[in-house]
C-alpha positions in Angstrom: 44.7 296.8 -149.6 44.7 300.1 -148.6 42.3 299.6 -146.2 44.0 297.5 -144.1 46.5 300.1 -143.2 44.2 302.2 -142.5 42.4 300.6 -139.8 44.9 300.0 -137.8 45.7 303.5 -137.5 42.1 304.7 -136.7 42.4 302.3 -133.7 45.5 303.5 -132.6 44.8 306.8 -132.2 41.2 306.5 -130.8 43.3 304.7 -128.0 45.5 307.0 -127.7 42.1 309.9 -127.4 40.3 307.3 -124.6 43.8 307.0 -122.7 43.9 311.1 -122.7 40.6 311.4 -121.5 40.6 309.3 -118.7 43.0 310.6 -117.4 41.9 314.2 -117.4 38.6 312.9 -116.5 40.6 311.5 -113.7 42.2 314.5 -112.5 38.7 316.7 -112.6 36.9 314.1 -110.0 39.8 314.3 -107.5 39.5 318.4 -107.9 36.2 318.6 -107.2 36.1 316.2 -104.7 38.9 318.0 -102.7 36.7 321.6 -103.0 33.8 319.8 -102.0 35.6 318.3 -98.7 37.2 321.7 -98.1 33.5 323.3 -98.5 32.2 320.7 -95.7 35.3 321.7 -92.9 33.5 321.8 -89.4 35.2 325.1 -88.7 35.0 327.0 -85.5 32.3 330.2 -86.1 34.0 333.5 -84.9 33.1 334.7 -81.5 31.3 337.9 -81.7 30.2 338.4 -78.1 33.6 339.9 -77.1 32.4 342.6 -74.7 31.7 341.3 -70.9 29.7 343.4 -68.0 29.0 342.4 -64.4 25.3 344.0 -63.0 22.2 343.9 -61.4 19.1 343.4 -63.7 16.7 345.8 -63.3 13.9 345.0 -65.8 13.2 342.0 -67.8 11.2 343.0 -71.0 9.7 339.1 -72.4 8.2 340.8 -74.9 10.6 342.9 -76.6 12.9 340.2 -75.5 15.1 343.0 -73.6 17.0 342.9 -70.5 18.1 346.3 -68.8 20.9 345.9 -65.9 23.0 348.3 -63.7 26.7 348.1 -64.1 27.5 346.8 -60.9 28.8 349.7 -58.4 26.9 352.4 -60.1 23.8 353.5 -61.3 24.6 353.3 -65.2 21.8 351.4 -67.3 22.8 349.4 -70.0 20.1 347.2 -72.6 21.2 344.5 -74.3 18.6 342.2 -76.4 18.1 338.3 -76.5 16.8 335.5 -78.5 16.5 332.2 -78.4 20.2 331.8 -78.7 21.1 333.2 -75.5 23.0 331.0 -73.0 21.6 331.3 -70.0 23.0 329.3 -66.7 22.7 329.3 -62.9 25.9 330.5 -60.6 26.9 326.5 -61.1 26.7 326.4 -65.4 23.3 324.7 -64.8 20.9 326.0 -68.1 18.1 328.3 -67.2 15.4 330.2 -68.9 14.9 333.9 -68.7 11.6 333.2 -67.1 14.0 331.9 -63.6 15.8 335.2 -64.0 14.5 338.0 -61.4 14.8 341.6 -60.7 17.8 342.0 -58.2 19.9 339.1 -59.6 23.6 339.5 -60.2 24.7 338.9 -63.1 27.3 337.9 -65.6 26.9 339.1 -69.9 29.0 338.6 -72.3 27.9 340.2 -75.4 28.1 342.1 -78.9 28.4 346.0 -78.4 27.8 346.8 -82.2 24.0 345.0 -82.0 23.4 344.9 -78.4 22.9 341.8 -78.0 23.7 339.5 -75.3 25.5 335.5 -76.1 25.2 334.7 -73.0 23.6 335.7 -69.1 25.0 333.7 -65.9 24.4 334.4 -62.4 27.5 335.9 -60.8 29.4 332.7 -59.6 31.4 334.4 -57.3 28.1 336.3 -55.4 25.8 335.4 -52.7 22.4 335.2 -52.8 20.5 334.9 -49.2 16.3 334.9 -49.1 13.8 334.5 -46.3 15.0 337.2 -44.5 12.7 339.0 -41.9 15.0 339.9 -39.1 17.1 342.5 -39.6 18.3 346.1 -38.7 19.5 348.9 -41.0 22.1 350.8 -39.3 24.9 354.3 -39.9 22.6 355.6 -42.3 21.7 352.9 -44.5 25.2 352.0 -44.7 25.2 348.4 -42.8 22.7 346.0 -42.3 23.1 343.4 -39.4 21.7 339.9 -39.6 22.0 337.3 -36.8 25.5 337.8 -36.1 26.6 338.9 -39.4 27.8 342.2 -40.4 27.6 343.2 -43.8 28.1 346.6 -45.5 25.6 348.0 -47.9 27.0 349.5 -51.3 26.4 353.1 -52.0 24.8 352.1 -55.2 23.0 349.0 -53.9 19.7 348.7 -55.5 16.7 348.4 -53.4 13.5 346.8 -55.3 9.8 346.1 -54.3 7.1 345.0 -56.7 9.1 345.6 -59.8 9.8 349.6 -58.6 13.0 350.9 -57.0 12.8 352.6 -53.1 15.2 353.8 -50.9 16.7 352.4 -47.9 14.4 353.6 -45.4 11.4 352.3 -46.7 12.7 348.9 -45.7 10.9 348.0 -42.8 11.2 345.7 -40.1 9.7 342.3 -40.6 9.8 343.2 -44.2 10.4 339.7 -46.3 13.8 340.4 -48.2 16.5 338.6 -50.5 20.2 339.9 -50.3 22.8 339.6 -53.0 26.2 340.6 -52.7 30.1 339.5 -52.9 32.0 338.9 -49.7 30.1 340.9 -47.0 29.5 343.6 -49.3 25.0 343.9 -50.1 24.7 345.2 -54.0 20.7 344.6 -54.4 18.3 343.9 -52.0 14.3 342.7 -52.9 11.5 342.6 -50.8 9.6 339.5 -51.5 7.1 340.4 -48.7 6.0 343.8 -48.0 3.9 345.3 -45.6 0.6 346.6 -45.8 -1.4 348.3 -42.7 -4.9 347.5 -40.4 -7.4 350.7 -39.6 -10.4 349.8 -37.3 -13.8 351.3 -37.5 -16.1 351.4 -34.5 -13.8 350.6 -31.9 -15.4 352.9 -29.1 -16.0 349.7 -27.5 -12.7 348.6 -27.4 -10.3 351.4 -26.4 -7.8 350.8 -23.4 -8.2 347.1 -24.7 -5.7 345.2 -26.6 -5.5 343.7 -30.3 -3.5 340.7 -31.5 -2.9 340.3 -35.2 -1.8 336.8 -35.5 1.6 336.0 -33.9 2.7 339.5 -34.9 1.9 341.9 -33.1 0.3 343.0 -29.8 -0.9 346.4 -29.1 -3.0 348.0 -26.7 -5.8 350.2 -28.4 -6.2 354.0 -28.6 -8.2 356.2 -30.7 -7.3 356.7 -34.5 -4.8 353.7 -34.7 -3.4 352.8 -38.0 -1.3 349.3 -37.6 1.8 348.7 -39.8 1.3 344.7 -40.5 3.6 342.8 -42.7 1.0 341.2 -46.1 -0.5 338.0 -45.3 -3.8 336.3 -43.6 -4.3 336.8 -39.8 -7.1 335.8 -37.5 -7.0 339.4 -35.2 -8.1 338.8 -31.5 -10.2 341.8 -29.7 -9.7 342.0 -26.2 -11.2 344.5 -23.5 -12.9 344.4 -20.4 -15.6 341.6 -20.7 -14.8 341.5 -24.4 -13.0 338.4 -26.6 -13.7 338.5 -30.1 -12.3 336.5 -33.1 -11.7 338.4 -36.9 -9.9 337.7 -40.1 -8.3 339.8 -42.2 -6.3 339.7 -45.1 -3.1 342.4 -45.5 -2.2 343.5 -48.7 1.3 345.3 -49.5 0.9 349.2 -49.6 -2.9 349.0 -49.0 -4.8 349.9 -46.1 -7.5 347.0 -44.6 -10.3 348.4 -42.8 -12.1 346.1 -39.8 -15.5 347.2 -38.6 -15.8 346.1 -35.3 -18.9 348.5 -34.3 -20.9 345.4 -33.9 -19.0 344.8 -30.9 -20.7 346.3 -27.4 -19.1 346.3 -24.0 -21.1 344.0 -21.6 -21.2 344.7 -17.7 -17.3 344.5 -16.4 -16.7 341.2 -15.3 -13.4 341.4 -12.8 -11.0 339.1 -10.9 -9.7 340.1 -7.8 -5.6 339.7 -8.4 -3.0 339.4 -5.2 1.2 339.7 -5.5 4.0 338.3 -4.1 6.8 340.5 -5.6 10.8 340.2 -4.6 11.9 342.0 -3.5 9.3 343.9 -1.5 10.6 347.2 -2.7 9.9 346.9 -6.4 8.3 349.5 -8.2 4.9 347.1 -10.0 3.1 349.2 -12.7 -0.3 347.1 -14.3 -1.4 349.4 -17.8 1.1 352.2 -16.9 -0.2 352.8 -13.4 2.0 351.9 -10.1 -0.1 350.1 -7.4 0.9 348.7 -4.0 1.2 345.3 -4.1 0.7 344.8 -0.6 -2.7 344.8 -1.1 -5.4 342.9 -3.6 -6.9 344.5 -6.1 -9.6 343.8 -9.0 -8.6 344.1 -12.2 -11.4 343.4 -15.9 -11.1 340.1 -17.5 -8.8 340.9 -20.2 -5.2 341.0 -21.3 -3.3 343.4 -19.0 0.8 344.7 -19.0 2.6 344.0 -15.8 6.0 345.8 -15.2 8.2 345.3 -12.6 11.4 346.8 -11.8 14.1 347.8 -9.0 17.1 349.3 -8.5 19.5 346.3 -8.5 17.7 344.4 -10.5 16.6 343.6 -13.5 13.3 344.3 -15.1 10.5 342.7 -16.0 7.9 343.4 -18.5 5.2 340.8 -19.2 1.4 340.7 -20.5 -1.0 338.2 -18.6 -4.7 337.2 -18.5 -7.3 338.0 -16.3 -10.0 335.0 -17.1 -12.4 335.9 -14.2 -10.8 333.9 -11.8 -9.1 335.5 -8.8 -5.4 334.4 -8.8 -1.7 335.4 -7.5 1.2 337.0 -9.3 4.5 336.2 -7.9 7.4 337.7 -9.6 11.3 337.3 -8.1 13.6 339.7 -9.7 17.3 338.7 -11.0 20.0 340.6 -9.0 22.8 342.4 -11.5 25.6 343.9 -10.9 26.2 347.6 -9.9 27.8 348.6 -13.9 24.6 347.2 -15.2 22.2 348.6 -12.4 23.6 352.5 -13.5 22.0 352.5 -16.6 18.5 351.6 -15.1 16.1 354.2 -14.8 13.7 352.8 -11.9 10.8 355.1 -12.4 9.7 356.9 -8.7 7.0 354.7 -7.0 3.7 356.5 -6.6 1.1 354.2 -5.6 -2.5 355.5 -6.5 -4.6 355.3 -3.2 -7.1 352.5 -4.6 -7.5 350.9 -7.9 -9.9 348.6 -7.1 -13.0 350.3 -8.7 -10.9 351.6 -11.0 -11.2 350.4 -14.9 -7.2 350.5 -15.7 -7.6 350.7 -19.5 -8.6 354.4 -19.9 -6.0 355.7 -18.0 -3.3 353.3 -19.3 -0.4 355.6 -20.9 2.6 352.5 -21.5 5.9 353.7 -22.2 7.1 351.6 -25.3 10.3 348.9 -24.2 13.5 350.0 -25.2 12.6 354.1 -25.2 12.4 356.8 -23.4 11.4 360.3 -23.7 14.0 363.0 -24.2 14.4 366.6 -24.6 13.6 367.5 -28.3 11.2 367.1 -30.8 9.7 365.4 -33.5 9.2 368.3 -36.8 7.8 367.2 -39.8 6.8 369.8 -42.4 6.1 367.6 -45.8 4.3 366.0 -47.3 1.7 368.8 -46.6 -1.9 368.0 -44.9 -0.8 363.9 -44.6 -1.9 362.2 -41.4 1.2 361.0 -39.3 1.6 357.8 -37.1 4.4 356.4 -35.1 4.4 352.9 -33.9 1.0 352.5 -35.3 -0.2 355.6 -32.5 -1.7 359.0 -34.6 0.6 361.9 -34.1 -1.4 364.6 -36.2 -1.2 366.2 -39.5 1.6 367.5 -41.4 3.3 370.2 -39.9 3.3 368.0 -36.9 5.5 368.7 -34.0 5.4 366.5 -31.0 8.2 365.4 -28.4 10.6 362.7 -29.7 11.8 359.2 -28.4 14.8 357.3 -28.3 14.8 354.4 -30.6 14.3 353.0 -33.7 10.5 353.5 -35.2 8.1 353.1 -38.0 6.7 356.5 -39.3 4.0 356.2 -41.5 2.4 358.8 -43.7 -1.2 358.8 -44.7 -3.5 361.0 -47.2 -7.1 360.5 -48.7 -6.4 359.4 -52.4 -2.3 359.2 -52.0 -0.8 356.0 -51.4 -0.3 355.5 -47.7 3.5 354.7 -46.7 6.5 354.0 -43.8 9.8 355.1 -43.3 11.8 353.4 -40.7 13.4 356.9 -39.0 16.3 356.4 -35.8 15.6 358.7 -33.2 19.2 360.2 -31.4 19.4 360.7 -27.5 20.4 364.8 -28.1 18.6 366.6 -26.5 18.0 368.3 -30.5 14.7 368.4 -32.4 14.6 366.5 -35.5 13.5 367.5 -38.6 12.1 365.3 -41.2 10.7 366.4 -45.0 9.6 363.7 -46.7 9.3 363.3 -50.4 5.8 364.1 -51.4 3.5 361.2 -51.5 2.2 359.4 -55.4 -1.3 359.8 -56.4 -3.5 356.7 -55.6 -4.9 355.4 -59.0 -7.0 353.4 -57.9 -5.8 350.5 -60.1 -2.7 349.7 -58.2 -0.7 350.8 -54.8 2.7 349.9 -56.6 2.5 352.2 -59.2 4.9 354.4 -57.2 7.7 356.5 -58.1 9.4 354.4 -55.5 13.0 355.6 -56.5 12.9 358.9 -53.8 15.9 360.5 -52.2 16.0 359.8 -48.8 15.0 362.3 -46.8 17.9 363.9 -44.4 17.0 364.8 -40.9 18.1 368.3 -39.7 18.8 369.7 -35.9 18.3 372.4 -34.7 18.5 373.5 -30.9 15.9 372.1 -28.5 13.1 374.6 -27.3 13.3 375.4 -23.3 12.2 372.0 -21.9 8.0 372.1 -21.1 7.7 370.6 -17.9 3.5 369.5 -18.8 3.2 365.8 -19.6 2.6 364.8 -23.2 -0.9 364.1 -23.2 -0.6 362.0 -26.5 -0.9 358.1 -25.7 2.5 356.3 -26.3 3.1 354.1 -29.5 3.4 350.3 -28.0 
């Protein structure tokens, strides 16, 4: 009997234990389950790459993964390092890799100062970015550069580069293949994409007083000891003298000198033409290869390629090359009247007619005066680089110290030494009546391996003036650049 009392209390407080426990069993699944959905929050990561910096990238290390920049404005360096979680995007957000990235490029970094590392790199989307450009002119110093009818300013930290080194200013040189990037009309880094590189011939006795044609670049008559400045590229060159028309090709490399051996070429007999005028008006002053004839007779001139100029007060000038192909043939020429302001500033040189230049061979006498400059009072002075060999406008000028008389104008000076790397400043000569004085940084050590292992990042040299010598009255002897 006592049994059944107790059972029914067993039962009732194992339900009441089962109740309890389901309940705090209860309790602990919605606990965890509430950590575990707090654990799994998509929460935004804090941004680290608080510190920001505008430049110009400099070097691009791939395999140090390393990018060094100038602050833009100034010459400060600052490296930052990337990985593979570096955002890197175009001016217009578009993704790129740090392959498309160049040397010269403007650029945008946000990025953590305590690692150095960079979050992300953007193209400047406020810059420009102009390439292709071949004609232009540096002007004040370095200061401005002119293109088409644009005027922009040139910063006076602007960084110039060329084959992964840094130059100055002056070694740009016309017809020189750059890319400009700036803001507004303001230039912060400019990068030559194609350089220059120069032409020497060998055994060109043959072919003095005749002309050369390197592709559809240049066109020069030829004198002794000529060293051509030629922009890098493929050209077929074209030989011309009297009785001679010869074919080459060459290739130009930047910074390195190409040497064409054209001793295999021999001057045949002179094959002429005989060449009549009809020039307006009758007074003109006619000069064929430097030397003023009278047109009122015929004359015979070499098959070749010969300079006519023709100019009178009044009038406007003309300056023209032409052919002689063996046939005899007329030149008429009718100068453009201008008006008496314009006709001031034209020097008409004085007509002296030689008495016959029909037997004449006009090449070895020619002496042209380059178009757009004249001789002036003053000198040339260059006193460094020591013992190098110095052209102007392709034409040999001697060795350093050099001194020789000075023209108005813009040229190409170029410096050259056995085992140095050969190299061209673009110099502005002034209308003074002053010498000017040049002292060029000394030239890098050729290593045979490669031309572009220059320290390229020079100061500029500064010309000086000092007062002109007494005038000497005795032609310069010294043929003229073309």
């Amino acid at each position: 009997m006592k049994f059944r009392h107790k059972k029914p209390i067993l039962i009732w407080i194992m339900s009441i234990c089962l109740v309890l426990t389901g309940c705090s069993g209860i309790g602990f699944a919605k606990d965890s389950e509430f950590e575990s959905n707090y654990e799994n929050t998509d929460e935004e990561p804090e941004n680290i790459y608080v510190s920001a910096a505008q430049g110009i990238i400099r070097i691009i290390d791939t395999e140090n993964m390393l990018i060094d920049f100038y602050e833009l404005g100034s010459t400060e360096i600052k490296s930052l390092y990337y990985d593979g979680g570096t955002v890197i995007t175009d001016r217009y957000s578009q993704p790129l890799s740090i392959v498309q990235l160049q040397q010269g490029d403007m650029i945008s970094i946000a990025y953590n100062s305590t690692v150095s590392k960079a979050g992300s790199i953007s193209l400047m989307s406020d810059s420009f970015s102009y390439s292709d450009i071949s004609k232009y002119v540096v002007e004040n110093n370095g200061t401005q550069m002119t293109i088409g009818d644009e005027i922009y300013s040139i910063d006076p930290h602007a960084h110039i580069f060329s084959e992964g080194e840094e130059i100055t200013i002056d070694r740009l040189i016309d017809r020189d293949g750059i890319t400009i990037q700036g803001m507004g009309h303001t230039i912060y880094s400019v990068r030559v994409d194609d350089g220059h590189g120069y032409l020497e011939l060998a055994g060109e006795d043959a072919l003095v007083g005749g002309w050369i044609e390197i592709g559809q670049t240049l066109i020069s008559q030829i004198y002794d000891n000529m060293l051509f400045t030629v922009p890098e590229g493929d050209y077929t060159v074209r030989l011309t003298a009297s009785g001679i028309d010869e074919y080459r090709d060459v290739t130009i490399r930047r910074n390195q000198i190409t040497t064409l051996d054209v001793s295999g070429i021999k001057s045949p007999e002179p094959e002429k033409a005989i060449i009549g005028f009809d020039i307006n008006p009758g007074n003109a002053v006619t000069e064929i290869d430097g030397e003023v004839i009278d047109t009122s007779f015929r004359i015979k001139l070499p098959v070749g390629v010969h300079e006519l100029k023709v100019s009178a007060t009044g009038y406007s000038s003309v300056r023209e090359f032409f052919e002689v192909t063996g046939e005899d043939m007329t030149i008429s020429i009718d100068l453009i009247k201008i008006t008496e302001e314009e006709s001031a500033s034209i020097v008409v040189p004085t007509a002296t007619p030689v008495s016959s230049v029909s037997g004449n061979s006009l090449y070895s006498e020619a002496t042209p005066t380059p178009s757009g400059s004249e001789v002036v009072y003053g000198n040339m002075i260059i006193d460094s680089p020591n013992a190098a060999d110095v052209y102007e406008d392709n034409v040999y000028k001697g060795r350093v110290p050099v001194i020789y008389p000075k023209k108005v104008g813009t040229h190409t000076l170029t410096l050259r030494k056995p085992g140095f790397v050969t190299v061209s400043y673009t110099v502005t000569v002034k209308n003074d009546g002053k010498d000017q004085k040049y002292a060029f940084p000394e030239m890098t050590l050729d290593n045979g391996s490669s031309v572009s292992g220059n320290s390229l990042a020079t100061p500029t040299p500064t010309p000086t003036e000092t007062p002109a010598p007494t005038p000497d009255p005795t032609p310069d002897p010294t043929p003229d650049p073309e």
